[in-house]
C-alpha positions as CSV (number, residue, x, y, z in Angstrom):
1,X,252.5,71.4,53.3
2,X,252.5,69.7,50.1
3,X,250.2,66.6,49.6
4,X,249.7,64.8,46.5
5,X,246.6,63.0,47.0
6,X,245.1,59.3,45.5
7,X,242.3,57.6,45.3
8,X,241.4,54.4,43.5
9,X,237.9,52.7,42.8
10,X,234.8,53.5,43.9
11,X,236.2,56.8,45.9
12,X,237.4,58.0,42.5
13,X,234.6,57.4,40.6
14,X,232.7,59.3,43.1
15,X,235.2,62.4,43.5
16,X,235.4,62.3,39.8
17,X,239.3,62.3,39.5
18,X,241.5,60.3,40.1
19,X,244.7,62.7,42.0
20,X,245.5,66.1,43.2
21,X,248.1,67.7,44.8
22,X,246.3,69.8,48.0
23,X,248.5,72.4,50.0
24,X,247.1,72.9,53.7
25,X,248.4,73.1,57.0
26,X,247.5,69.4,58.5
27,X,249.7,66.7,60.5
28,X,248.0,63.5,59.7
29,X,245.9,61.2,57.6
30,X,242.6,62.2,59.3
31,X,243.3,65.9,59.6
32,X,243.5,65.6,55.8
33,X,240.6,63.1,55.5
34,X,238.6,65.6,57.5
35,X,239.8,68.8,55.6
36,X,238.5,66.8,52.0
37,X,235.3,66.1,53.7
38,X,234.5,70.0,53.7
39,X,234.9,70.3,49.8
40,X,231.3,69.1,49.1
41,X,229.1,66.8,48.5
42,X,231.5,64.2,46.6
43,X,234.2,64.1,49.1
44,X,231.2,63.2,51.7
45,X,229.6,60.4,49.9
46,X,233.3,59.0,49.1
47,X,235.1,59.6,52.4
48,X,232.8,59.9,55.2
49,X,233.4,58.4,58.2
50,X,230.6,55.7,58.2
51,X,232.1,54.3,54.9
52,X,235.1,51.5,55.0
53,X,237.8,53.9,53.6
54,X,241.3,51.8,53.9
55,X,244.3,54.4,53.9
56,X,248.0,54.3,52.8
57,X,250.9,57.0,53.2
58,X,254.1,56.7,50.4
59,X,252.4,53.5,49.5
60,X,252.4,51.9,52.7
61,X,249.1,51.1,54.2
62,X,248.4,53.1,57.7
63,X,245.6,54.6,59.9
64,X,244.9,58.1,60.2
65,X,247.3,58.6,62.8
66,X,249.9,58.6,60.3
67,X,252.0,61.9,60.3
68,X,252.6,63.8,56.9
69,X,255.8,65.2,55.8
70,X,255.7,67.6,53.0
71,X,255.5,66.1,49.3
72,X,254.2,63.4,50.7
73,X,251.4,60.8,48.9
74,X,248.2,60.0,50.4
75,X,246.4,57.0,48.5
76,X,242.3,56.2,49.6
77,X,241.0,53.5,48.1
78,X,237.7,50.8,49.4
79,X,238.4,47.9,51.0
80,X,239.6,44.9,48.7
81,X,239.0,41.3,48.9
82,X,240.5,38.5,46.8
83,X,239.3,35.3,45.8
């Protein structure tokens, strides 16, 4: 499966990119949260569990329940508050 992946803020500055497109066999937003984990120690600092990691699919906001199709988007990004 196809996965074009996001992330915004903080997680980006940490990964040190802001996109990629990842091919692996997973079925949902925390399969794929927990393959990214294994790529180091930049994917851990930005996207471990303990962090407040909020999570959309096709630009909808979701948990990581959420099941993947293929060329799907997957966006991470901190949580935001407005004033």
């Amino acid at each position: 499966m196809k996965v074009t992946v996001r992330y915004f803020a903080s997680i980006r500055e940490a990964i040190g990119h802001g996109s990629e497109v990842i091919e692996a066999d997973v079925k949902t937003v925390e399969t794929l949260r927990d393959l990214l984990l294994t790529r180091g120690a930049k994917y851990q600092e930005a996207l471990s569990a303990e962090r407040a990691v909020r999570m959309a699919l096709n630009q909808s906001v979701c948990d990581g329940t959420a099941l993947l199709q293929d060329n799907c988007e997957v966006a991470f990004f901190p949580p935001v508050t407005g004033g």
